[in-house]
C-alpha positions in Angstrom: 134.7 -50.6 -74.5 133.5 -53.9 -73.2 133.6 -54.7 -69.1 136.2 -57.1 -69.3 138.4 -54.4 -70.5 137.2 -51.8 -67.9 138.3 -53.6 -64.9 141.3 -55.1 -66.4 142.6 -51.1 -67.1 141.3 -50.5 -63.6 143.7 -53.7 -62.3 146.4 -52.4 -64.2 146.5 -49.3 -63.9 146.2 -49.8 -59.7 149.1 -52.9 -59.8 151.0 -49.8 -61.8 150.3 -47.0 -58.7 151.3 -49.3 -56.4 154.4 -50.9 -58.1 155.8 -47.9 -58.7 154.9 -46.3 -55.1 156.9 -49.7 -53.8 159.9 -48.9 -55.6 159.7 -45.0 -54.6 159.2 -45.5 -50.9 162.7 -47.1 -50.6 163.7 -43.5 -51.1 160.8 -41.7 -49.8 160.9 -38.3 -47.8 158.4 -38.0 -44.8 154.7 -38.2 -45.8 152.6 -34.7 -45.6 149.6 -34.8 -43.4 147.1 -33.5 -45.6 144.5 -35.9 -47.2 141.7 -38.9 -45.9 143.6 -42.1 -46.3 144.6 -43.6 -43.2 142.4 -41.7 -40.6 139.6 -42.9 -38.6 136.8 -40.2 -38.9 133.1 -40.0 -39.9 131.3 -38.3 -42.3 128.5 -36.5 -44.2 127.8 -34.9 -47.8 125.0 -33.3 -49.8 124.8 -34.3 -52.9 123.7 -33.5 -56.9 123.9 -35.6 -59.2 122.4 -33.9 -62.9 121.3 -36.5 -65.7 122.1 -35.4 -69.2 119.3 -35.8 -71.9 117.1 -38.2 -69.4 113.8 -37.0 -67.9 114.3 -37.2 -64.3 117.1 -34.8 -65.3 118.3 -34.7 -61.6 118.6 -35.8 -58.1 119.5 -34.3 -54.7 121.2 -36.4 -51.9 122.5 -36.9 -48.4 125.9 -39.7 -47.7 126.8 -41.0 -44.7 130.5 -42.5 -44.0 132.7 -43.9 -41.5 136.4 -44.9 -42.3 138.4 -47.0 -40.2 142.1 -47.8 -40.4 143.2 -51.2 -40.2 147.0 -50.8 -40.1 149.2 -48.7 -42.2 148.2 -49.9 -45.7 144.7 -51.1 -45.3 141.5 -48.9 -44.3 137.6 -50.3 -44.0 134.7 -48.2 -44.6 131.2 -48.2 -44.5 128.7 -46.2 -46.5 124.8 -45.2 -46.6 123.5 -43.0 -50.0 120.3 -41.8 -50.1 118.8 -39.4 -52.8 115.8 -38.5 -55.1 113.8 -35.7 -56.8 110.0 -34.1 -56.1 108.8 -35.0 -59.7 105.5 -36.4 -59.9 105.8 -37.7 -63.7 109.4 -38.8 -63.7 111.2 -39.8 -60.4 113.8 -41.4 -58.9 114.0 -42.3 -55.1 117.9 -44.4 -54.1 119.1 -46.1 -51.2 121.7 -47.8 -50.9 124.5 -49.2 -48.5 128.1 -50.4 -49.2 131.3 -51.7 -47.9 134.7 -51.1 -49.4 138.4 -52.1 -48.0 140.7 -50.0 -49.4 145.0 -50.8 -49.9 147.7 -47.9 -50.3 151.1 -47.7 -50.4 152.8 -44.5 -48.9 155.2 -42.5 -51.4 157.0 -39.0 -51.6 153.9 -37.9 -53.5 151.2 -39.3 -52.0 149.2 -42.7 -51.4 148.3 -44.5 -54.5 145.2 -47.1 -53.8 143.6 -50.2 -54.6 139.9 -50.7 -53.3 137.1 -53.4 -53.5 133.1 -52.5 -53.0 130.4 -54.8 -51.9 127.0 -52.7 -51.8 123.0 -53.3 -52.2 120.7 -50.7 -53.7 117.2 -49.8 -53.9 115.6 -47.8 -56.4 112.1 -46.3 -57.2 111.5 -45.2 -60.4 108.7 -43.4 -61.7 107.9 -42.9 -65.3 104.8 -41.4 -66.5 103.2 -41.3 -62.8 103.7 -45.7 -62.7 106.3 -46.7 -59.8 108.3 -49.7 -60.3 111.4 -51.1 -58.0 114.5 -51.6 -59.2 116.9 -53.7 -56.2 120.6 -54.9 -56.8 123.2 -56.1 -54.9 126.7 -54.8 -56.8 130.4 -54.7 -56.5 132.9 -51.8 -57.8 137.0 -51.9 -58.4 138.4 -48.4 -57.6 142.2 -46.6 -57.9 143.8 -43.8 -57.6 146.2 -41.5 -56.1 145.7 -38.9 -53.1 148.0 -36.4 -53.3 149.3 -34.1 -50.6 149.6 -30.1 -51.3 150.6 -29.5 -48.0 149.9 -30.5 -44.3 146.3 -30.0 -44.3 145.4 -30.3 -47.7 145.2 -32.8 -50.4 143.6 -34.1 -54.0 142.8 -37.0 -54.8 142.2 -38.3 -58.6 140.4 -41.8 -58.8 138.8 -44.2 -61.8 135.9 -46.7 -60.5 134.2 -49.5 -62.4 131.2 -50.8 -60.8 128.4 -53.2 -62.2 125.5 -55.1 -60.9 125.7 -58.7 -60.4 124.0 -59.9 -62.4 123.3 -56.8 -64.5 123.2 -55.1 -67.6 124.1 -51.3 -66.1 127.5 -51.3 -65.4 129.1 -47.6 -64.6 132.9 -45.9 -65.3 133.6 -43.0 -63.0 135.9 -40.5 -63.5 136.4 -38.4 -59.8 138.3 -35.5 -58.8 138.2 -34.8 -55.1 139.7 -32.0 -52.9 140.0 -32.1 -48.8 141.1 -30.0 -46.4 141.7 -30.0 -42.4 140.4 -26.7 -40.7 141.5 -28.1 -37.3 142.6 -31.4 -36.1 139.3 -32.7 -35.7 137.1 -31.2 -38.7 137.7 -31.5 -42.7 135.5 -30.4 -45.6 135.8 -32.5 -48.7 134.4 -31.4 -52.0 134.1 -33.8 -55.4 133.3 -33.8 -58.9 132.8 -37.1 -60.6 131.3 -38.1 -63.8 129.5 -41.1 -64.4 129.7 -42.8 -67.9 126.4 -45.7 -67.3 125.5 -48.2 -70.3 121.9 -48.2 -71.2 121.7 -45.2 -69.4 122.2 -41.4 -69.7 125.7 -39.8 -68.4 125.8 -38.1 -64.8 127.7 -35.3 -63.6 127.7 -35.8 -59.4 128.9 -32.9 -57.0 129.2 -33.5 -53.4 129.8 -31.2 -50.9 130.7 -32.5 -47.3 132.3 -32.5 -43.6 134.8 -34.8 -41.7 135.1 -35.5 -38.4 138.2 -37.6 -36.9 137.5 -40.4 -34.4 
């Protein structure tokens, strides 16, 4: 499937979510508490992301992230990735840093969102014992739906297409998240996303985390 095609499902699919979570608030019941959207809080995840058939074959990582609510339909958030591998012959060493603003609509099920990335990576790559750098600035396109289980619990189920600019490794991710409040103040979040990458082997990325409300 070419690009064009990827963000325009991506566009559609969110103008759908959000369309049809308009017309169901009219008649909505009160909104659960469980879930991320719409809180301030801060947080951090380990991270593994396996490479199938490549020969770095795998990475292990750290995430930083603080989310900030604008008002009722619009949160901001700020992101720092880092992660690598100990292979001397075949290596990978990321950073990278991003920005997203994120748009739901509230609904008897759930939120259903709209967000927008602006990020910068920095890779190291090492094949065969050489080192070269790999740096670009990128953007992403990301919906989805967050749905409530109960008051401190929630899934969310999102699709992200996100491509260098300019660039020839563009990436469709498929993600399946779970979190859950233990208290008022503390959440743990666990993931599963997989990573469909032209030019490049598929990934399979599990995070593991904490948040903290602000």
């Amino acid at each position: 499937m070419k690009p064009a095609k990827h963000v325009s499902i991506i566009i559609a699919f969110a103008g759908a979510l959000l369309l049809g979570s308009g017309t169901a608030q009219a008649q909505q019941a009160p909104v659960a508490e469980g879930g991320l959207i719409g809180r301030h809080f801060a947080g951090f995840d380990l991270t593994y992301d396996h490479y199938s058939s490549a020969a770095i074959g795998y990475t292990f990582g750290v995430a930083a992230t603080l989310n900030q609510p604008i008002n009722e339909k619009i949160d901001v958030s700020f992101g720092y990735d880092l992660a690598g591998n100990n292979d001397s012959v075949h290596g990978l060493n990321h950073n990278a840093l991003h920005g997203t603003v994120l748009t739901y609509q509230h609904t008897e099920y759930g939120n259903a969102y709209f967000a927008g990335t602006l990020g910068q990576s920095w890779d190291r790559v090492k094949t065969s014992g050489v080192l070269s750098r790999k740096d670009d600035a990128y953007w992403a396109l990301s919906t989805g739906y967050e749905v409530p289980i109960n008051a401190t619990t929630a899934i969310n189920a999102g699709l992200t297409y996100r491509a260098p600019f300019p660039g020839n490794s563009k990436t469709l991710q498929y993600r399946l998240e779970a979190n859950h409040w233990f208290s008022s103040e503390l959440a743990g979040v666990v993931s599963i996303s997989y990573n469909q990458i032209s030019h490049s082997p598929d990934t399979m990325l599990y995070t593991a985390g904490l948040r903290w409300a602000l």
